[in-house]
N, C-alpha and C positions, 0 to 999 in steps of 0.2 A: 862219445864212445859208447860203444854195445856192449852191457852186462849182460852174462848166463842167467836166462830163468828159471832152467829147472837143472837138476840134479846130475844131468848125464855126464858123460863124460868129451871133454875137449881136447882136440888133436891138434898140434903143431902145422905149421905150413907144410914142412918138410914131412912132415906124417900123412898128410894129406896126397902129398906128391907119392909117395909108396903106396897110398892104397887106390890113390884115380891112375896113375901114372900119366897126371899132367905135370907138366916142368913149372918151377915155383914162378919163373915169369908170368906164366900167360895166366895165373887165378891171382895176379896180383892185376893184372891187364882186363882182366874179368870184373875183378872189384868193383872198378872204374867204371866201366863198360855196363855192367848189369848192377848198376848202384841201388835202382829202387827194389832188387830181388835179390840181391847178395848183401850181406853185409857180418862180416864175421867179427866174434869176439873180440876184443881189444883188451892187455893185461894190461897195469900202469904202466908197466914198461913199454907200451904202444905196439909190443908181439900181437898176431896175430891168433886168433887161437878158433876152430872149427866146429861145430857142433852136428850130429847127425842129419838133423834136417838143409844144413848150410851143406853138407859133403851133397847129400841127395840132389841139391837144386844145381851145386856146379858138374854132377853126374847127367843132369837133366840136359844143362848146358852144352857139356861135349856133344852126348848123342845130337844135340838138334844139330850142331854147326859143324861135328866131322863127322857123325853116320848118314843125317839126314840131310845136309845140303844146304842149311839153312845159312845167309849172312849173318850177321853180326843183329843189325838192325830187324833181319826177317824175326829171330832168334826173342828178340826183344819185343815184337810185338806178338808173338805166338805166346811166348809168360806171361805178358799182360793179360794177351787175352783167357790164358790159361784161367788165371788167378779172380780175373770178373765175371768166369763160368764157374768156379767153382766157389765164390763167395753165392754166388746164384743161387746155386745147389745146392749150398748149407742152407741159405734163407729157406729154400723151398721143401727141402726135404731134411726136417731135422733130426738127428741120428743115424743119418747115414752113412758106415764105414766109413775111414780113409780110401782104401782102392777101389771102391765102388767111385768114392765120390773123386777120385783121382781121374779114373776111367769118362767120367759122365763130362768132368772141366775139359779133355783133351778132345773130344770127340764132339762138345761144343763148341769148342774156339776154332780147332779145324774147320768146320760149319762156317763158322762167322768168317772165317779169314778166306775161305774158299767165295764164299757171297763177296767180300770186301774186291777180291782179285777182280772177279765176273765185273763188277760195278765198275771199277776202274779202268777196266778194259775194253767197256761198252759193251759187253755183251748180257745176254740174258743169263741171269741166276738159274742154276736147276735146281 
């Protein structure tokens, strides 16, 4: 089970659904689905409970898979790769913003993931 670390404040599933307006199924499908990037609070009573940066990451989620097209699995290796471009960027440049270093992880892994396509498709990388 996941305890709250810091102070903020924590929103119900159903709270969650009013402010992403996704339906409580598919961020329970989510869970599951994106386990090593999701993982929301748990009370004893084994309710779910959300934290600002969990609401942001299943915000992350819709865009990639209903604005941008992305599969389920595309979806999954685009926040991976998100997440080890910007573990990069903290090593390499420390103190740098959040949205800076947000901006610098998405426009990495895009990169990598574009090279990765090229590779797999046999063609040459630009």
């Amino acid at each position: 089970m996941s305890t709250p670390t810091g102070s903020g404040k924590l929103y119900s599933i159903g709270q969650v659904h009013a402010i992403t307006g996704i339906p409580k199924p598919t961020l329970r499908f989510w869970e599951k689905e994106f386990d090593a990037y999701l993982e929301p609070h748990r009370t004893t009573g084994n309710q779910r409970r959300y934290d600002e940066e969990t609401i942001d990451k299943i915000e992350r989620i819709n865009r990639l898979v209903h604005k941008e097209g992305y599969t389920l699995e595309g979806a999954r290796r685009k926040l991976t790769a998100e997440e080890a471009a910007k573990e990069a960027a903290e090593a390499a440049l420390p103190g740098i913003d959040e949205q800076h270093l947000h901006q610098l992880a998405e426009t990495m892994s895009d990169y990598l993931l574009k090279k990765l396509f090229a590779k797999t498709q046999g063609e040459s990388p630009s």
